[in-house]
VOMAR-913044 format. One record per residue (C-alpha): x, y, z; residue number from 1. Coordinates in steps of 0.1 Angstrom, whole numbers, always signed. Layout:
BEGIN
{X:X, Y:Y, Z:Z, n:NUM}
...
end
This chain:
BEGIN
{X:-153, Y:-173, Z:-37, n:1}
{X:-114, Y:-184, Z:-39, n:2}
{X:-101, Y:-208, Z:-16, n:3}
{X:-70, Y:-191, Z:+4, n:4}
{X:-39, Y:-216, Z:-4, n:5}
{X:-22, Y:-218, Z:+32, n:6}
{X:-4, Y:-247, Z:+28, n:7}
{X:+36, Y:-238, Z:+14, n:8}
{X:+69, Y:-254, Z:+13, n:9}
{X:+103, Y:-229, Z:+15, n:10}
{X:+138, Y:-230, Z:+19, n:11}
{X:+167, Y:-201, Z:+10, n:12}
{X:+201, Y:-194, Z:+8, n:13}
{X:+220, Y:-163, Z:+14, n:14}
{X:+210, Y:-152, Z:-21, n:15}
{X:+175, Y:-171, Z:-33, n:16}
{X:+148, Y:-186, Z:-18, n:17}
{X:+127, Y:-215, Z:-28, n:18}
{X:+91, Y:-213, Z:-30, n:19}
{X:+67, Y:-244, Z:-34, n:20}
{X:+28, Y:-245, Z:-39, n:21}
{X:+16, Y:-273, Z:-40, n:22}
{X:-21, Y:-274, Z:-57, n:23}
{X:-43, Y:-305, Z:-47, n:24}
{X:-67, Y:-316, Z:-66, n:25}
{X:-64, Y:-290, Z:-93, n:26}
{X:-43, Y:-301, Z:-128, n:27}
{X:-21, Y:-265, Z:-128, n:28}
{X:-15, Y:-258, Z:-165, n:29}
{X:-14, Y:-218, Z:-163, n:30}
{X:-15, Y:-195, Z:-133, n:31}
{X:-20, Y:-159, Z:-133, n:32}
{X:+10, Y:-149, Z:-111, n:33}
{X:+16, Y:-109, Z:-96, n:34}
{X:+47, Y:-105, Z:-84, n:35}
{X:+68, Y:-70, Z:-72, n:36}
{X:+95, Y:-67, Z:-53, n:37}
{X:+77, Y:-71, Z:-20, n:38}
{X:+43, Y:-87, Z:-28, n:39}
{X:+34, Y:-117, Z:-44, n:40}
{X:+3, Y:-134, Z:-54, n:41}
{X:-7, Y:-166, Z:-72, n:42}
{X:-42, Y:-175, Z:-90, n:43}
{X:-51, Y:-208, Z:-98, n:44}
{X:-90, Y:-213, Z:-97, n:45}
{X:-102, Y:-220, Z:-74, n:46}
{X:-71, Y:-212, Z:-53, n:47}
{X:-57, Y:-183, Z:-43, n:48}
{X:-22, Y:-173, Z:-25, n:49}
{X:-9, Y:-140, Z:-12, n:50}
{X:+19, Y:-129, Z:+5, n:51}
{X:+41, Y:-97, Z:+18, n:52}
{X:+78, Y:-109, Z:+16, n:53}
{X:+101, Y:-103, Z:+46, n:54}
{X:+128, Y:-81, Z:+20, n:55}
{X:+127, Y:-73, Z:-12, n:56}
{X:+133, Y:-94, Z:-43, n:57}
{X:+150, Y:-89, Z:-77, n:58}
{X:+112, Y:-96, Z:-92, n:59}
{X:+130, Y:-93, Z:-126, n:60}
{X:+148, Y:-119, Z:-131, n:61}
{X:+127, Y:-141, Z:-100, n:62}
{X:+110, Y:-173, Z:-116, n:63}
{X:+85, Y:-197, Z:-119, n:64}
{X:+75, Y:-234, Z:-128, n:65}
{X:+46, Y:-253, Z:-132, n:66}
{X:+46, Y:-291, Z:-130, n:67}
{X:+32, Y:-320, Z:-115, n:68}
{X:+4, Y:-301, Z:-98, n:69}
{X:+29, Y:-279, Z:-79, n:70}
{X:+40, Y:-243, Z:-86, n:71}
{X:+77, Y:-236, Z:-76, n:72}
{X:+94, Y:-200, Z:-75, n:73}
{X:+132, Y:-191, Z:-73, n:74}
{X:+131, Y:-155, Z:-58, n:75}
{X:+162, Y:-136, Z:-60, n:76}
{X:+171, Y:-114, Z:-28, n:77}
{X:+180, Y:-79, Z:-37, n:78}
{X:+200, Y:-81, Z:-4, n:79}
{X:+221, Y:-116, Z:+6, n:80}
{X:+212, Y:-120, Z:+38, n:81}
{X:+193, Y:-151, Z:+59, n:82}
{X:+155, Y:-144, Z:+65, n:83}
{X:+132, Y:-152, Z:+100, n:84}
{X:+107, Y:-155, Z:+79, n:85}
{X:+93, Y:-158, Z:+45, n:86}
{X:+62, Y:-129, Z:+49, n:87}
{X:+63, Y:-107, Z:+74, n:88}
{X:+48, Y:-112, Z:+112, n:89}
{X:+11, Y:-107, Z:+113, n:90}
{X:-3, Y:-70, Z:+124, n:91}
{X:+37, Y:-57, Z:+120, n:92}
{X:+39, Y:-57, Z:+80, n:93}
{X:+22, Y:-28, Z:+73, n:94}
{X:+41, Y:-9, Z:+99, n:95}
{X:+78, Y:-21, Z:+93, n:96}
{X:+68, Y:-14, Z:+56, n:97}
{X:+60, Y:+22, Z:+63, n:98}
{X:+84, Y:+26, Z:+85, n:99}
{X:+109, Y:+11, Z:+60, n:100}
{X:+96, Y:+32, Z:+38, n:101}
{X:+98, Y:+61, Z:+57, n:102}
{X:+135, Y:+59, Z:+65, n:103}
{X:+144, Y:+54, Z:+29, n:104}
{X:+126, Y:+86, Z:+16, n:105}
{X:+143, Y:+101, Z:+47, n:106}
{X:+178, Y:+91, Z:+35, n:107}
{X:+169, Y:+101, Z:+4, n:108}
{X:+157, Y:+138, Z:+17, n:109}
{X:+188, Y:+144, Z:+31, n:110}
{X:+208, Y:+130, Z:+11, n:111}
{X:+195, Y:+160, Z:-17, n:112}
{X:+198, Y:+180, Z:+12, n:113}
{X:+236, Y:+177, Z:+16, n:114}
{X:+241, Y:+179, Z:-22, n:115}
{X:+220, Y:+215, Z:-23, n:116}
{X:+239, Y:+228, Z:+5, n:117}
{X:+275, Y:+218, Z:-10, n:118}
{X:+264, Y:+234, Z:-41, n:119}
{X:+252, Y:+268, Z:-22, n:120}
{X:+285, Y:+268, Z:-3, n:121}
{X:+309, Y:+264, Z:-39, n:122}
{X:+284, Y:+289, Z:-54, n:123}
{X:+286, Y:+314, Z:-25, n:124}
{X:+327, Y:+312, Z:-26, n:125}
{X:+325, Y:+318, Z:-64, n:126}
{X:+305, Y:+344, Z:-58, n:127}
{X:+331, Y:+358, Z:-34, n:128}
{X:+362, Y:+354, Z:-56, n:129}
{X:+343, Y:+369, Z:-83, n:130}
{X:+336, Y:+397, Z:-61, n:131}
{X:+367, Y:+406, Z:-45, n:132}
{X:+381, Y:+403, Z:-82, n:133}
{X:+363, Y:+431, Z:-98, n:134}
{X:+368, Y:+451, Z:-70, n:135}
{X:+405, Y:+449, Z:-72, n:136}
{X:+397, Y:+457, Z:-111, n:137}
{X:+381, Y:+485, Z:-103, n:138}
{X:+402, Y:+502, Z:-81, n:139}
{X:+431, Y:+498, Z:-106, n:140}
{X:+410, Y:+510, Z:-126, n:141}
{X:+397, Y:+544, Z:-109, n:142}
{X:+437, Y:+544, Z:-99, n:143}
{X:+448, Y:+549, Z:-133, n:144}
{X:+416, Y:+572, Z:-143, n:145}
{X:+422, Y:+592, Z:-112, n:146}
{X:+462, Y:+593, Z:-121, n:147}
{X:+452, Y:+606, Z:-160, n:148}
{X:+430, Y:+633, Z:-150, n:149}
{X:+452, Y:+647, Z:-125, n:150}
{X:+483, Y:+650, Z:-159, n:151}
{X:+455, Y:+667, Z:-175, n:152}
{X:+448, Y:+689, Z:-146, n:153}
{X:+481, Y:+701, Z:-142, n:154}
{X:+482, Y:+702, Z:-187, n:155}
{X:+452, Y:+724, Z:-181, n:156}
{X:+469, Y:+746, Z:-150, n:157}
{X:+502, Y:+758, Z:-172, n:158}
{X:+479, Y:+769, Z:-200, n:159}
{X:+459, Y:+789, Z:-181, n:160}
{X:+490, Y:+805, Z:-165, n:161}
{X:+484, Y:+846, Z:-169, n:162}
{X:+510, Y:+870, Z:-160, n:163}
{X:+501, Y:+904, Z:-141, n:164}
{X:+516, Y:+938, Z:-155, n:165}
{X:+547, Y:+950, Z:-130, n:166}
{X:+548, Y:+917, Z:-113, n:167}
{X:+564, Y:+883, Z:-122, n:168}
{X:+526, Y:+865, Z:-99, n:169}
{X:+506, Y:+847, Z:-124, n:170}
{X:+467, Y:+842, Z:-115, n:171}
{X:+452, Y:+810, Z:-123, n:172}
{X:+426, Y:+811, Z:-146, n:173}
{X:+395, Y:+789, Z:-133, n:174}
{X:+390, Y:+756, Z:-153, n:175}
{X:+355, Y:+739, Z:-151, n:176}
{X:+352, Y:+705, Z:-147, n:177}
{X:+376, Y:+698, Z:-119, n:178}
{X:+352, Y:+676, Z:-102, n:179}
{X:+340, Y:+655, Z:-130, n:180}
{X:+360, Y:+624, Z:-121, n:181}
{X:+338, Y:+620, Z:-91, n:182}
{X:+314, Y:+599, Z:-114, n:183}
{X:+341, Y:+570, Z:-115, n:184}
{X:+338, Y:+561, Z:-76, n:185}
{X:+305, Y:+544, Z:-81, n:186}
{X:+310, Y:+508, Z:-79, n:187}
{X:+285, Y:+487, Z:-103, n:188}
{X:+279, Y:+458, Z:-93, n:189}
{X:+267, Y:+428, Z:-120, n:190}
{X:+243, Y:+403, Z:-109, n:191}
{X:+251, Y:+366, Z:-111, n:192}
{X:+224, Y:+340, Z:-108, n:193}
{X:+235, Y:+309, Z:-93, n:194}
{X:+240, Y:+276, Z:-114, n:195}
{X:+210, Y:+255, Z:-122, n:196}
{X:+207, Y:+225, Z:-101, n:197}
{X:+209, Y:+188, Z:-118, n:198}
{X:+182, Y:+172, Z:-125, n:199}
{X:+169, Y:+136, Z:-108, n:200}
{X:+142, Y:+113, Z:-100, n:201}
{X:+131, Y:+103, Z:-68, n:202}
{X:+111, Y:+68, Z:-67, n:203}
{X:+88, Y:+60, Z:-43, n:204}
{X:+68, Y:+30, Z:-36, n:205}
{X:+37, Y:+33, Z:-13, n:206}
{X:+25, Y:+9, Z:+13, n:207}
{X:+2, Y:-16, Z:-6, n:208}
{X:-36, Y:-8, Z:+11, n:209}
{X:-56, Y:-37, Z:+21, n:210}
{X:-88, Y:-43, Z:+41, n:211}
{X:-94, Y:-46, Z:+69, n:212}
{X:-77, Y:-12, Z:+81, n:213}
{X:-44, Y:-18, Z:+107, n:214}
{X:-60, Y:-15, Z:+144, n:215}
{X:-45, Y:+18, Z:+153, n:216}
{X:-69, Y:+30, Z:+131, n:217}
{X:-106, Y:+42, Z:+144, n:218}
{X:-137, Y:+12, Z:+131, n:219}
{X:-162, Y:+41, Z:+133, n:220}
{X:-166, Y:+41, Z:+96, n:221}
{X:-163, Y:+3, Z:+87, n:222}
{X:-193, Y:-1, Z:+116, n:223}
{X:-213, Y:+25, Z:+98, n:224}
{X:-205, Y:+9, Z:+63, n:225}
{X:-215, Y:-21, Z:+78, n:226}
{X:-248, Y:-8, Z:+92, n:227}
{X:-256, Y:+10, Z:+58, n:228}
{X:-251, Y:-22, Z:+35, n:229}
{X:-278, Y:-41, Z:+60, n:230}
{X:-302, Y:-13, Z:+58, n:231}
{X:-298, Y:-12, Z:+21, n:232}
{X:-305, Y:-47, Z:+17, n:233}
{X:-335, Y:-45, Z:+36, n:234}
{X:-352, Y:-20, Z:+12, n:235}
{X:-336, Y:-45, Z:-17, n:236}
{X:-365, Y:-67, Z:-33, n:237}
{X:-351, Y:-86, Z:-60, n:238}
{X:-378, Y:-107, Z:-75, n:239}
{X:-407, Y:-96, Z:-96, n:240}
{X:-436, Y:-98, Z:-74, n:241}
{X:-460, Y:-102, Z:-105, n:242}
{X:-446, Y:-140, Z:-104, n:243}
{X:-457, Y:-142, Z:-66, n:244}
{X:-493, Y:-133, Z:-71, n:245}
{X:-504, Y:-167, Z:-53, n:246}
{X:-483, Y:-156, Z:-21, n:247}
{X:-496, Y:-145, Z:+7, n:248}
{X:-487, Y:-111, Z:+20, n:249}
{X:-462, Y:-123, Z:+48, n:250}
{X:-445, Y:-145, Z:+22, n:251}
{X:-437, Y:-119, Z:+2, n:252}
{X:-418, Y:-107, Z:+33, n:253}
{X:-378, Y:-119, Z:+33, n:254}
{X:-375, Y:-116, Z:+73, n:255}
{X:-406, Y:-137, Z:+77, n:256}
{X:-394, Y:-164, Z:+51, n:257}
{X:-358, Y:-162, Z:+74, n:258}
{X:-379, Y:-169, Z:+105, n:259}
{X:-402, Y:-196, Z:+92, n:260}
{X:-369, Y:-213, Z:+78, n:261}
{X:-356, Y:-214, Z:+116, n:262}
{X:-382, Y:-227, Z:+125, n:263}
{X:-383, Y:-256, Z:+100, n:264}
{X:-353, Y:-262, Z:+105, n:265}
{X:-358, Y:-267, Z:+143, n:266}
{X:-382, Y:-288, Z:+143, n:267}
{X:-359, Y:-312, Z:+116, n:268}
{X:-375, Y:-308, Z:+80, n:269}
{X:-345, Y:-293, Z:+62, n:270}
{X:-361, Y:-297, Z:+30, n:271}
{X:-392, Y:-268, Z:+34, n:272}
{X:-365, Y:-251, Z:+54, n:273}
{X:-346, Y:-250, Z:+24, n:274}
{X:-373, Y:-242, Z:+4, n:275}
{X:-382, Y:-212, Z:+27, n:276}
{X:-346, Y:-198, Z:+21, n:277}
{X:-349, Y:-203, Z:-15, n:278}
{X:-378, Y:-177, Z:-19, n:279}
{X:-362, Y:-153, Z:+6, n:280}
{X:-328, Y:-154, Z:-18, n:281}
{X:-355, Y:-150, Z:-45, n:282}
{X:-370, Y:-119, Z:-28, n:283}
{X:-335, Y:-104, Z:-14, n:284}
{X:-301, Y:-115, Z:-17, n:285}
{X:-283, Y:-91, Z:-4, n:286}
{X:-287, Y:-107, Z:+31, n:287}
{X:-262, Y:-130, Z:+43, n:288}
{X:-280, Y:-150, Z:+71, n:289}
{X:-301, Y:-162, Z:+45, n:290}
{X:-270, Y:-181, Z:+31, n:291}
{X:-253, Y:-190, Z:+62, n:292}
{X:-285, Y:-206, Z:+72, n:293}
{X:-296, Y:-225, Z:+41, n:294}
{X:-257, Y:-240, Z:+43, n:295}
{X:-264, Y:-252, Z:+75, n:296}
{X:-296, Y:-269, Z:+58, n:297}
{X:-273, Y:-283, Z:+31, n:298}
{X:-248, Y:-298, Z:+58, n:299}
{X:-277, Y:-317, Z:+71, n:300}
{X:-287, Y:-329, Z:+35, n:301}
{X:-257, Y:-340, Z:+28, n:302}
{X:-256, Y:-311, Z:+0, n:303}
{X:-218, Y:-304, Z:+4, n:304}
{X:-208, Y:-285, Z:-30, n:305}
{X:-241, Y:-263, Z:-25, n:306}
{X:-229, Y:-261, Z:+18, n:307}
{X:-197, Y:-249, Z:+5, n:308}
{X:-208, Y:-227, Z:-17, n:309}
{X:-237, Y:-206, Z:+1, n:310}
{X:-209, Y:-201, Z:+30, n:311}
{X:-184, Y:-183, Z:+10, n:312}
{X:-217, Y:-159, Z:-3, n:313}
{X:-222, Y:-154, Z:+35, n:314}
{X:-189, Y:-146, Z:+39, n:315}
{X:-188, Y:-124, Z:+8, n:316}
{X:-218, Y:-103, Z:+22, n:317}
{X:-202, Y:-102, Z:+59, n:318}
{X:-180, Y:-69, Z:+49, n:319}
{X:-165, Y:-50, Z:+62, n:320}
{X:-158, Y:-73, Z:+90, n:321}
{X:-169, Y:-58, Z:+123, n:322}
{X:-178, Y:-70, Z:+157, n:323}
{X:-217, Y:-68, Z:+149, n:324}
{X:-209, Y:-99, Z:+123, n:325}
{X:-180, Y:-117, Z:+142, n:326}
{X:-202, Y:-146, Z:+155, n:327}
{X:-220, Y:-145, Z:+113, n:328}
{X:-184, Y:-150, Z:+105, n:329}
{X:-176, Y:-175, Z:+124, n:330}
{X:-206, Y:-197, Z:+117, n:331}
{X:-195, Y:-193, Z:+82, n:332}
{X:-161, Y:-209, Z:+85, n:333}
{X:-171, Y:-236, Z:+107, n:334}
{X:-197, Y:-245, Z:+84, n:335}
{X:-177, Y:-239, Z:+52, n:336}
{X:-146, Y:-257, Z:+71, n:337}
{X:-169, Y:-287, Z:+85, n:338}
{X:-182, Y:-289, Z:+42, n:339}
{X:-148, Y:-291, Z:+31, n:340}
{X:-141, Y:-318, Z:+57, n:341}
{X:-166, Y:-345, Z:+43, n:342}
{X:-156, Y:-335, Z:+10, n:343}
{X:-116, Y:-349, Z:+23, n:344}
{X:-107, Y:-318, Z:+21, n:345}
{X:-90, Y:-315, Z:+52, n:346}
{X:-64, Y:-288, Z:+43, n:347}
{X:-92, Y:-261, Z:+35, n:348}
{X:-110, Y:-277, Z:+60, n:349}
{X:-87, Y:-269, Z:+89, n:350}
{X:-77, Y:-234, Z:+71, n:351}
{X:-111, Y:-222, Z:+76, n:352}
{X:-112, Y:-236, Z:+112, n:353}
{X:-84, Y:-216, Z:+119, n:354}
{X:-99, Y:-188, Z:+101, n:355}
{X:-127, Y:-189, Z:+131, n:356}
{X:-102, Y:-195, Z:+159, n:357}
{X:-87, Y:-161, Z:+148, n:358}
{X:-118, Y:-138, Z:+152, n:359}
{X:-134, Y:-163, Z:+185, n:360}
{X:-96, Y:-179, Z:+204, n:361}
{X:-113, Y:-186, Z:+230, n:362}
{X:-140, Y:-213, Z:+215, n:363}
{X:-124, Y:-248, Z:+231, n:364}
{X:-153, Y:-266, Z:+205, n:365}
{X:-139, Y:-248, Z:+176, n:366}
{X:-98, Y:-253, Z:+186, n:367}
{X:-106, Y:-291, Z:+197, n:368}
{X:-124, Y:-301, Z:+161, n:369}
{X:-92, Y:-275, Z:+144, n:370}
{X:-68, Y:-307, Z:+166, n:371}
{X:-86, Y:-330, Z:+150, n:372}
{X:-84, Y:-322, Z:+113, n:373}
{X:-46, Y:-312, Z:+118, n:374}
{X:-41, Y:-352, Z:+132, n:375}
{X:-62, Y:-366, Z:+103, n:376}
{X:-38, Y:-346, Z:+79, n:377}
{X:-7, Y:-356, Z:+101, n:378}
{X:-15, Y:-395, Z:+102, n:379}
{X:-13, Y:-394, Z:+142, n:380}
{X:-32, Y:-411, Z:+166, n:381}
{X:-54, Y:-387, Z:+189, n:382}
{X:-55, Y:-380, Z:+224, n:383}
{X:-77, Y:-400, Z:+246, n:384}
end
């Protein structure tokens, strides 16, 4: 289970900002680091840093050191401006990024939009001119036919002149074909097909997805997810029973092993509580009370690493986190947090305490021991 690095150093100028992590207690040789233009995340076991940046960076040309047990970044802003912040506000990120988002592919939209329609006009006043062009042509054209057939008409009419006996009349003789220039008044019309549009590419980066899911969203299915996973781990039985021939029939049983634990544990021998836990991991261990209790066993044994430890696998099994496991959760920080504490590690001590504070506020026990970690970091005295 990674330990979430909480503690950062920044500053910026209009064009960069300065990023520094340091890493206590771990020699940083190499770090797997993820960066984009708007995410970044840094891995250096057994810590682990995240964040969402306010704006977006040049992540191309954006560095990174290691020294000295510290980490430092120069991120380059895309944009020179001042920031309010280095990641955005919690439980507004994932809507200002969509929203952002949303705009840009809007601008873009319309953007194509204008383009296409400037195009359609030119292309429909083309087509006019062409148009009104031909049918100028044409008319000359059938102008001049009509102007030719009527010389030939009146060719045609002195030939066929014949003159009567006694009189000076002449009779026309009948010609065929007067009418045949009627096939010229048809106007054909030729097709044009508009030209083809250019070609471009439209980028689009999606809102990075990550669980839990934003509130505005129904819990229906992370509740039934959650109610599923315990029912499954119920029917889980991990160990080969043929090795726990010698058990009696409730031992075999994980819930019975939990509640014989408890009741060790109540009574003040951690050890066969621990003991009872053990065979219950043994039997299931997909069941994360089984953990979160055997820590609290551990705290009292002084067993710190192992304290530590079974807490994150609590934590681990607590998904997806819903109010049926809040108080689980809690108990899993604390203990995890208290762990870290005697271990000097007051840092990831406090970061899990606040970790509880944010799913319980209202526990005064919980934010008065969080005060008291953040003096014994700070070097001041405490209140009386």
């Amino acid at each position: 289970m990674p330990v979430w690095l909480r503690e950062f150093r920044w500053r910026q100028t209009p064009a960069a900002v300065y990023l520094s992590l340091p890493l206590r207690g771990v020699r940083a040789t190499s770090a797997n680091i993820f960066c984009t233009d708007q995410y970044l995340k840094v891995s250096v076991p057994p810590f682990l840093f995240e964040a969402i940046l306010y704006a977006p960076i040049d992540d191309t040309n954006s560095t990174a050191k290691i020294g000295n047990g510290t980490i430092f970044f120069t991120l380059y802003k895309k944009e020179v401006a001042m920031w309010d912040y280095l990641t955005l506000p919690n439980g507004l990120s994932f809507k200002q990024l969509e929203e952002a988002e949303r705009k840009r592919i809007e601008g873009l939209k319309e953007k194509e939009r204008q383009k296409v329609t400037k195009e359609l006009e030119l292309w429909r006043k083309e087509q006019k001119d062409t148009e009104k062009q031909k049918r100028v042509q044409k008319e000359e054209e059938l102008h001049q036919e009509v102007e030719q057939l009527k010389e030939k008409k009146k060719e045609e009419i002195n030939k066929a002149e014949i003159p009567n006996e006694g009189t000076s009349e002449t009779r026309l003789k009948p010609t065929k074909g007067c009418a045949s220039f009627s096939m010229f008044s048809e106007n054909v019309k030729e097709e044009r097909l508009p030209a083809p549009r250019s070609a471009a590419t439209i980028k689009v980066n999606f809102t990075p997805r990550v669980f839990p899911t934003a509130l505005r969203e129904s819990r229906v299915a992370e509740e039934e997810e959650w109610l599923r996973k315990q029912a499954e781990a119920r029917r889980t039985i991990n160990a080969d029973l043929s090795e726990l021939e010698d058990l009696k029939e409730e031992e075999k049983n994980p819930d019975w092993l939990k509640d014989k634990g408890n009741k060790m544990f109540a009574t003040g021998n951690y050890l066969a509580a621990v003991n009872a836990y053990n065979l219950a991991v043994r039997l299931n261990n997909k069941l994360p009370l089984l953990y979160l209790n055997r820590a609290a066993c551990h705290l009292k044994l002084r067993n710190l690493h192992k304290a530590v430890e079974d807490s994150s696998k609590a934590l681990e099994l607590l998904t997806p986190p819903v109010p049926d496991n809040e108080n689980a959760r809690v108990k899993a920080y604390v203990r995890r947090g208290t762990a870290f504490c005697q271990l000097e590690l007051f840092t990831e001590g406090l970061q899990d305490y606040e970790a509880a504070l944010k799913i319980n506020p209202k526990n005064k026990t919980i934010e008065k021991d969080a005060e008291k970690i953040r003096h014994l970091i700070q070097g001041t005295p405490q209140d009386s």
